[in-house]
C-alpha positions in Angstrom: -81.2 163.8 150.4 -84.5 163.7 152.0 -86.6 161.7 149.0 -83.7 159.2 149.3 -83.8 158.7 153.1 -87.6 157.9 152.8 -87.2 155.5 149.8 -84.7 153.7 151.5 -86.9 153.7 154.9 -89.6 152.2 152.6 -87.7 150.1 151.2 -86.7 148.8 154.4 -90.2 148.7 155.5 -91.5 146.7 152.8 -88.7 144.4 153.0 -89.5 143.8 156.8 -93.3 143.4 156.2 -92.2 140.5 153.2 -90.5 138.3 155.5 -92.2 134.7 155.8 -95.0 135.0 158.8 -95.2 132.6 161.7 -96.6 128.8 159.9 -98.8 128.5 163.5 -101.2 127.3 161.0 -99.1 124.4 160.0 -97.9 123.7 163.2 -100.7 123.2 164.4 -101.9 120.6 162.1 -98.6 118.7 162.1 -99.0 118.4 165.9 -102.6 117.0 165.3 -101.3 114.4 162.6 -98.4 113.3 164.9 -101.4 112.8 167.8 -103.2 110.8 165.1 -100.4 108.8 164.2 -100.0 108.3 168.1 -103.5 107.2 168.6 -103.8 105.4 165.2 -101.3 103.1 167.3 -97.8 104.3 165.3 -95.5 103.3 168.3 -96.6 99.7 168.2 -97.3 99.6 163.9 -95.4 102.4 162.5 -92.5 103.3 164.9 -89.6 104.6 162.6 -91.9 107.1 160.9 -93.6 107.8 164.2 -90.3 108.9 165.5 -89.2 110.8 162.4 -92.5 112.9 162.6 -91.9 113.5 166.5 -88.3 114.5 165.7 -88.9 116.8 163.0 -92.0 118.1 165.1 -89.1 119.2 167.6 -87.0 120.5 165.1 -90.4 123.0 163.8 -90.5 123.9 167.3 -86.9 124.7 167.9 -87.0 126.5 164.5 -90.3 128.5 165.6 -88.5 129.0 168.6 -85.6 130.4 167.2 -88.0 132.4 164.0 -86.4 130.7 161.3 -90.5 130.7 160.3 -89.0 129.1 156.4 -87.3 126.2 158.2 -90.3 125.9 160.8 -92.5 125.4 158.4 -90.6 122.9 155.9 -89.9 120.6 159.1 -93.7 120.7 160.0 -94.7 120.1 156.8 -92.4 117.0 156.6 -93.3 116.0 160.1 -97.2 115.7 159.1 -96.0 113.7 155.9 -94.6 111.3 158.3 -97.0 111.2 160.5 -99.9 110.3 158.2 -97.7 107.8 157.0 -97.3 106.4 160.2 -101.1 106.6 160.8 -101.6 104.9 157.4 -99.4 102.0 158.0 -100.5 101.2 161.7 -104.2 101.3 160.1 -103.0 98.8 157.5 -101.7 96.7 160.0 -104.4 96.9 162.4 -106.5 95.7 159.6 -104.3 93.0 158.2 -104.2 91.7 161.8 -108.1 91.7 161.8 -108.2 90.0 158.7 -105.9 87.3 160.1 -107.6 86.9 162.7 -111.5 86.5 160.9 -110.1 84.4 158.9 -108.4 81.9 161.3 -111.7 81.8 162.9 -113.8 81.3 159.8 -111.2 78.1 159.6 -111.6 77.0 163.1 -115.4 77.9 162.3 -115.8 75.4 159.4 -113.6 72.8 161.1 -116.2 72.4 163.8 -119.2 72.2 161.4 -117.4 69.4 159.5 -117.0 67.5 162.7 -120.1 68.0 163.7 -121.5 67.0 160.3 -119.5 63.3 159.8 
C-alpha cells in the first residue's frame, strides 16, 4: 500500500511539473511587435490587422491572466503574426507613398527644365 501511495504521489508530481510553463517569453515579444506595428504607423496604414494583433494581445493577457499558459501563448503567437503584418504593410505603404511622391516631382522637375529650355 505504501509503494503505491508514493507512485501515485510521483505520478502526480511529474504530471504537475509537465504542465505548459508561463510563454512570458512570447509575450513579451508579441507586445514589442504590436509597439512596432504601432510606430511603423499601423493605425493609419494597416488598421484591421493592427486591431486584430491588439485584440488577440488582450486575449494572451486575459489567458495569462487566467493560466490557460497553452491558450496564452497561441493568441500571442498569432498576435505577433498580425502585428508584423501590420508593420509590413504600413512600410509598404509608406514607401509607395514616397515613391509617388519622388516621382510626381521628378515630373514637375522635368516640366520646368523643358520650359526653361524652349
Amino acid at each position: 500500500m505504501h509503494k503505491i501511495a508514493i507512485t501515485v504521489g510521483a505520478t502526480i508530481f511529474m504530471v504537475g511539473c509537465a504542465s505548459a510553463p508561463a510563454p512570458t517569453a512570447q509575450m513579451a515579444v508579441s507586445k514589442v511587435a504590436v509597439g512596432n506595428a504601432s510606430n511603423a504607423g499601423g493605425n493609419e496604414f494597416a488598421p484591421l490587422q493592427l486591431k486584430s494583433a491588439m485584440e488577440k494581445m488582450d486575449g494572451a493577457e486575459r489567458a495569462m491572466a487566467d493560466k490557460d499558459y497553452v491558450l496564452a501563448r497561441q493568441l500571442a503567437e498569432q498576435a505577433q503574426v498580425d502585428a508584423q503584418l501590420a508593420s509590413a504593410t504600413a512600410l509598404s505603404a509608406k514607401a509607395q507613398k514616397a515613391a509617388s511622391a519622388l516621382q510626381e516631382d521628378s515630373h514637375a522637375l522635368r516640366q520646368e527644365i523643358n520650359r526653361k529650355t524652349q
